[in-house]
N, C-alpha and C positions, 0 to 999 in steps of 0.2 A: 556795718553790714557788708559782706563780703560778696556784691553780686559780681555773679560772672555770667548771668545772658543778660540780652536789655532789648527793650520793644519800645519801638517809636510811636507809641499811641497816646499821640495827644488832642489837645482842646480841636476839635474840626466841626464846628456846629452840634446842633443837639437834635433827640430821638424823642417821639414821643412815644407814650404806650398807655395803651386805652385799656377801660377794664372792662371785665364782661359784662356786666352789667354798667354803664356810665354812671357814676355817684354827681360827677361834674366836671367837664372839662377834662384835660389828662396829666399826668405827669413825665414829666419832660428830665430827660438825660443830657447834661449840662456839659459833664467833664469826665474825661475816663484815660487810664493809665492803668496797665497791666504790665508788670516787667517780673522775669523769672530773678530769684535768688538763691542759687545750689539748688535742692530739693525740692524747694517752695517755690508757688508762683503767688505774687503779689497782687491784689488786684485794689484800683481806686477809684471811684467813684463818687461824682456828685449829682445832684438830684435835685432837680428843682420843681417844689410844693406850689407854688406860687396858685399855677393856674388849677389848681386841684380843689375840690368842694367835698366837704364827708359831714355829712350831717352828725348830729351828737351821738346817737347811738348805733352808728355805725361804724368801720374796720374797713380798711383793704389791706391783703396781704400778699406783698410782690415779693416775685421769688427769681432772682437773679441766677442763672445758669449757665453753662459752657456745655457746646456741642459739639462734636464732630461725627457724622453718619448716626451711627448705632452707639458711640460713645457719648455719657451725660454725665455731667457734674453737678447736681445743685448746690448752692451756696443759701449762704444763711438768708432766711426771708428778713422782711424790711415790712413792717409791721405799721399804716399811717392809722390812727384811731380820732372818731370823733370827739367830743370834751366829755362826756358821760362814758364812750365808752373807755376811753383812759383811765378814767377812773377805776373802772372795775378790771381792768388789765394790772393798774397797781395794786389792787386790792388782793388779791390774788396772789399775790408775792413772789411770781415768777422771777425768776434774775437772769437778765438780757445776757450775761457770759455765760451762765449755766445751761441757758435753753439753746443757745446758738442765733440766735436773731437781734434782732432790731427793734424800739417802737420808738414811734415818735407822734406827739399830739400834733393834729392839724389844726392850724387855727386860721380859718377860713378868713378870706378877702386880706390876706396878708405876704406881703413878700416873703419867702420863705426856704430854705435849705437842706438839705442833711449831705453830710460828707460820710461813706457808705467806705467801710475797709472790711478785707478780710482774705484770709493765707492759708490756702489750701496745699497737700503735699502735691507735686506736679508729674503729670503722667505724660509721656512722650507724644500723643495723638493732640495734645491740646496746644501746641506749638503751629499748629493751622486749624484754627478751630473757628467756632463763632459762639457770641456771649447775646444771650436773650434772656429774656423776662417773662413771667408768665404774671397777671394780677388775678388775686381772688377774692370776690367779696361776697360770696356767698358759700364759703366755706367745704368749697367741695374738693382742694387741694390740687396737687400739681400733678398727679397723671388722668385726673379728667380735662385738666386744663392745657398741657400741654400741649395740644392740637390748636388752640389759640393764642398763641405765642407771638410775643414784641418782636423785633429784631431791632440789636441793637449796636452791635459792630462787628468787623470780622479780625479775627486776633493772628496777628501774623508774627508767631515769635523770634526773629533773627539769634541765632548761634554765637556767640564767640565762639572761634576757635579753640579747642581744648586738643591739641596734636596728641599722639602720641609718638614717642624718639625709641630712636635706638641707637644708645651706647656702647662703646668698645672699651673693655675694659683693658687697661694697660697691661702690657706681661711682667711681672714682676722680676724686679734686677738685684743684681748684685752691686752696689751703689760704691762704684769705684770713679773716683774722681780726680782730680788733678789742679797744680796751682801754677803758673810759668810767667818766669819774666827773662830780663837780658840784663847785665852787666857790664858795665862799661871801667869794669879797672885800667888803672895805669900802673905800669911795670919803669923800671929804668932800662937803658936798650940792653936787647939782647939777655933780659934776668928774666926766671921764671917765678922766681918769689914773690912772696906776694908781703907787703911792708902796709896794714893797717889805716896808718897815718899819712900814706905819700899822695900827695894829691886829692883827688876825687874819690880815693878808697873809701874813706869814712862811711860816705853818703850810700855810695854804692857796697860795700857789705852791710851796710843797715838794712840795705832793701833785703837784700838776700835775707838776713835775720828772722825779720818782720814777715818773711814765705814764711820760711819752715816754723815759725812759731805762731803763727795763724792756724796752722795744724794741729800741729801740738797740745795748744793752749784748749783748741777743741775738745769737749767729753762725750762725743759721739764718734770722732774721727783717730782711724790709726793708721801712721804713717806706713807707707808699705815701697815705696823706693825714691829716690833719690839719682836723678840725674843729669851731669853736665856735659856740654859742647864745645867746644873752643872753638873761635877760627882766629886768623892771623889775617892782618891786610896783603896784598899781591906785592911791595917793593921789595925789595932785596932779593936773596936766591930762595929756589922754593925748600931746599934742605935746612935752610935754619929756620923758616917760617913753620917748616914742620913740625923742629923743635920745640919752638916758640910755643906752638899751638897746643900740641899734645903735654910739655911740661906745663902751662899755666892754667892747665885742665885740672891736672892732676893737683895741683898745688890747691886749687878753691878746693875741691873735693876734700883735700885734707883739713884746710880753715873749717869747713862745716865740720868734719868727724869730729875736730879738736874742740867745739862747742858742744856738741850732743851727744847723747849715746844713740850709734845707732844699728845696735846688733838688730837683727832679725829682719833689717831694712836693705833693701834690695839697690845696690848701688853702682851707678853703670858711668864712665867716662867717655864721652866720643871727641874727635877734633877735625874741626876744617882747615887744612893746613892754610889756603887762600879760599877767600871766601868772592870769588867775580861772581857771583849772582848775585850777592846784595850789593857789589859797584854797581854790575847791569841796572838793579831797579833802583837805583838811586842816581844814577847820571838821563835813564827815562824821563825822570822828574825835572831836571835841567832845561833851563831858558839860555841857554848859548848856542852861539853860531858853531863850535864844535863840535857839539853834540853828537851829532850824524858818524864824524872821525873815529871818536872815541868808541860809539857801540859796535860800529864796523871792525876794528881791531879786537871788541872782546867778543864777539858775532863768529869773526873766522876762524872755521873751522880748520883750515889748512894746518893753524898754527898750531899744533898737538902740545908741543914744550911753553910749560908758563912764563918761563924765563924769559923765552923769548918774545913773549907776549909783552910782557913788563918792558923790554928795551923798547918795543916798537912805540909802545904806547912813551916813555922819555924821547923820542925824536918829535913829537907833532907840537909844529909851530915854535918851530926853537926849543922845546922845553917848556914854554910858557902854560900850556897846558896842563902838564905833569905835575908842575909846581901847583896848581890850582887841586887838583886829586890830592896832592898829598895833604893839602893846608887843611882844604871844608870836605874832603869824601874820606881819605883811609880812616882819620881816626873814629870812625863810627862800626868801622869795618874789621876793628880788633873789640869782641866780645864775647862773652860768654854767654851761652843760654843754659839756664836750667829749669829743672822741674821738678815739683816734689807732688808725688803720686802718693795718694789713702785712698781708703774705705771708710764710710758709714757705718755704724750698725744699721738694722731694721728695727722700727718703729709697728709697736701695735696700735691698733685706733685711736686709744683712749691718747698716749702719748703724740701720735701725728696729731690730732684734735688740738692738739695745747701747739706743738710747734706750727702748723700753718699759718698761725699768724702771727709768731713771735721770729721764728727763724723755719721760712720755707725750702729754703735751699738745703736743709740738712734731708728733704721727705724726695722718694721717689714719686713717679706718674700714678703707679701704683697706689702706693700709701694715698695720696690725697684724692684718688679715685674712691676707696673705701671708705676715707672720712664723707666724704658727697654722700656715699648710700646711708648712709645714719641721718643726714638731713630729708626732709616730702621734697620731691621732685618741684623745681619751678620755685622752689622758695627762695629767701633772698641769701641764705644762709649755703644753699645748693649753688646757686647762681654763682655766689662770691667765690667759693671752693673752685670752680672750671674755672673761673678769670682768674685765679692766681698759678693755678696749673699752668695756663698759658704763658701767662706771663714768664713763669720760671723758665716753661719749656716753648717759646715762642716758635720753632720750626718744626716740632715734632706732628706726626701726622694726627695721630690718635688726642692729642691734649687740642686741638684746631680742631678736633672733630666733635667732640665733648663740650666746649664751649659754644661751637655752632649750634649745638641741639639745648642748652643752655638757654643759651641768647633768643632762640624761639618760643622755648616756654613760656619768657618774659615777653612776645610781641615785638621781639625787635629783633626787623628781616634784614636791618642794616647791617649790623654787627654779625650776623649770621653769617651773609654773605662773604665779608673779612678772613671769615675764618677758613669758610669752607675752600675760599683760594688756595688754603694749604693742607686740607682737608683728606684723609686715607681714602685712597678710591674705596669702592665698595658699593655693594646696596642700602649702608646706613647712610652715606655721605646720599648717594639720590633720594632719601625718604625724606631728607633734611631738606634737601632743593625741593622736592616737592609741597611742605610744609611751608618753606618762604613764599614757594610762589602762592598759594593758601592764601598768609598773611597779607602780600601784597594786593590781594585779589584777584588775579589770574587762577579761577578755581578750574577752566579749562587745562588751562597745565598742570594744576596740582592732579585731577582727577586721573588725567593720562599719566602720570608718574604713579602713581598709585596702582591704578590697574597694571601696571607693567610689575609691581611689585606685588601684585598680590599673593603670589605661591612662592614667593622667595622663603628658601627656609630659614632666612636668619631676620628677615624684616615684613614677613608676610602676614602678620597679627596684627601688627603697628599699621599695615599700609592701607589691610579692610577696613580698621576702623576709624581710619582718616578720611576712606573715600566714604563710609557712609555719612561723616558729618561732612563732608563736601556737597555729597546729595540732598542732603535736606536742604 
């Protein structure tokens, strides 16, 4: 059973209810329990005979009802019969589900029970209501007798929460992507070629391989350019470092053409002839007592010629320094960065539906926004669709706004809260604070967040009818 209201009514002492005419004694209201489920309201009841007297051919017939003002609900009567007259109530061949009611033989000076059920469709007044009884034993039925009416408890049905959200739907892209890493070939001095096997090459054109055929190897992915960097370390002069740089750009560029084909693909070379901003943030990192020297010298700016940069920085502390840079800092500082930039296709439903959860990273914000609207709002299926958005796209505004509104569907203000930290300003992201605070309990803040939103034209439907289950 799927309930989604629930009502705290339980065992609290018991009612009695007397009949209009007394047969014997009364019967007494033992145990009771009313809780909504969707549509329907629930109601339970026990009943205790015990103190009750019905002589043989006689009948009482209690008729259990929901009030509120000028609204009445009766429920099925509850039928006690003496021993003769149960009799001829069987005989008769009424059938207790056909007619709507109840009977139960009393069998006097005896402990005794009936456990009383029955689910009526539920009408919005009866969420503060009250449940009486009316008994008849002289058969003049329930609107002569409702003027003499039991009272029996008063029905106070508490809400879950059921919010209503408002989502942003992503703009749909042109799903252009990209792959990067860095290189760290070795050359022999002063060569721009590049020799496969010398050293560290292996390792490092593997990497580069393993890029572009990540790409490639992909059947949703086409590659659409191709681009590398050089830089050279700061020693020697800056005119051959230049060289340096921009030939052994050129030469990876050609290693790759010489593997792939790659007409139609957009292919760009750039070079750093010295690369002193990745010295800078690499001597940053440094625990020596030079430290302070060295950033000093690549800090000033007086010194426009790098050349001369380079000598000053060979004088500090004998040399002894220098030597340290060239050992553990330049060779990090001769690499190449490349990138190899594609595109996606686009993906219809049916096809996003299957990659979401086999390979999400191929789907835009978009696409997995659409597969969500195919799933009921608040399901666990909806749910999982905005947490994996997230996850793909953890900084984006719009996928942190979607999952916030998510996460509250499901009652969880914690995770809400998470998200909406990085959450698209707007009037959806304040309906969604408004809802947490809901959740949390703070219906004063939800209430004024809500009125504040209520003519909003993009969240003004969502926010009235948040605040009227705030009011109830």
């Amino acid at each position: 059973m799927n309930k989604i209201l629930y009502i705290a009514l339980l065992l609290a002492g018991t009612s009695a209810i007397t009949t209009a005419q007394t047969e014997g004694e009364t019967l007494r209201l033992e145990k009771k329990m009313v809780e909504r489920s969707g549509d329907y309201l629930l109601i339970d009841l026990t009943f205790d005979l015990s103190g009750l007297r019905i002589s043989s051919n006689h009948s009482v017939a209690y008729t259990p009802a929901i009030l509120s003002g000028d609204s009445v609900r009766t429920l099925p009567q509850l039928i006690v019969n003496g021993r003769n007259r149960q009799i001829l109530y069987e005989r008769t061949g009424r059938n207790v589900a056909e007619d709507g009611e109840f009977a139960v033989r009393r069998k006097n000076g005896t402990e005794q029970r009936f456990d009383y059920h029955a689910r009526i469709p539920y009408a919005r007044w009866m969420g503060k209501s009250e449940m009486i009884v009316t008994a008849d034993d002289c058969g003049c039925g329930w609107n002569a007798l409702s003027s003499t009416r039991s009272d029996l408890f008063p029905i106070r049905l508490r809400q879950a929460p059921r919010p209503l959200m408002a989502y942003i739907a992503p703009v749909a892209e042109v799903k252009n992507r990209a792959i990067s890493g860095s290189a760290f070939l070795d050359f022999p001095v002063n060569k721009t070629d590049i020799y496969p096997d010398y050293r560290q090459n292996p390792r490092e054109l593997a990497a580069i391989r393993q890029t572009v055929e990540s790409v490639q190897d992909d059947k949703y992915a086409t590659i659409t350019g191709i681009s590398i960097k050089g830089y050279a370390s700061p020693e020697g002069s800056y005119a051959n470092n230049e060289r340096l740089a921009k030939g052994r750009s050129a030469a990876l560029l050609e290693y790759v053409r010489s593997l792939y084909d790659l007409s139609g693909v957009d292919t760009k070379v750039d070079y750093e002839p010295e690369d002193w901003a990745g010295l800078e943030r690499r001597v940053e990192k440094l625990n020596r007592p030079d430290k302070e020297e060295v950033l000093a010298v690549i800090r000033d700016a007086s010194i426009t010629d790098p050349d001369r940069r380079d000598t000053k920085l060979k004088t500090l502390n004998g040399g002894e320094t220098y030597r340290f840079l060239l050992n553990e800092i330049y060779p990090a500082l001769r690499h190449s960065d490349y990138e190899v930039a594609y595109t996606i296709r686009p993906f219809n439903v049916q096809e996003a539906k299957e990659l979401i959860y086999s390979d999400p990273k191929q789907l835009s914000l978009d696409e997995m926004f659409q597969v969500a609207q195919t799933y009921e709002a608040g399901s666990a299926e909806f749910k999982e669709v905005f947490e994996i958005a997230v996850r793909m796209y953890p900084d984006d505004p719009v996928s942190n706004l979607n999952a916030a509104n998510s996460a509250l569907l499901n009652g969880d203000s914690a995770a809400a809260r998470r998200y909406l930290a990085k959450a698209q300003e707007g009037p959806e992201k304040r309906l969604a604070e408004g809802v947490a605070s809901w959740l949390e309990g703070d219906t004063d803040q939800a209430a004024t967040i809500f009125r504040a939103l209520a003519n909003d034209a993009r969240v003004g439907e969502q926010a009235r009818a948040n605040l009227e289950q705030v009011k109830d």
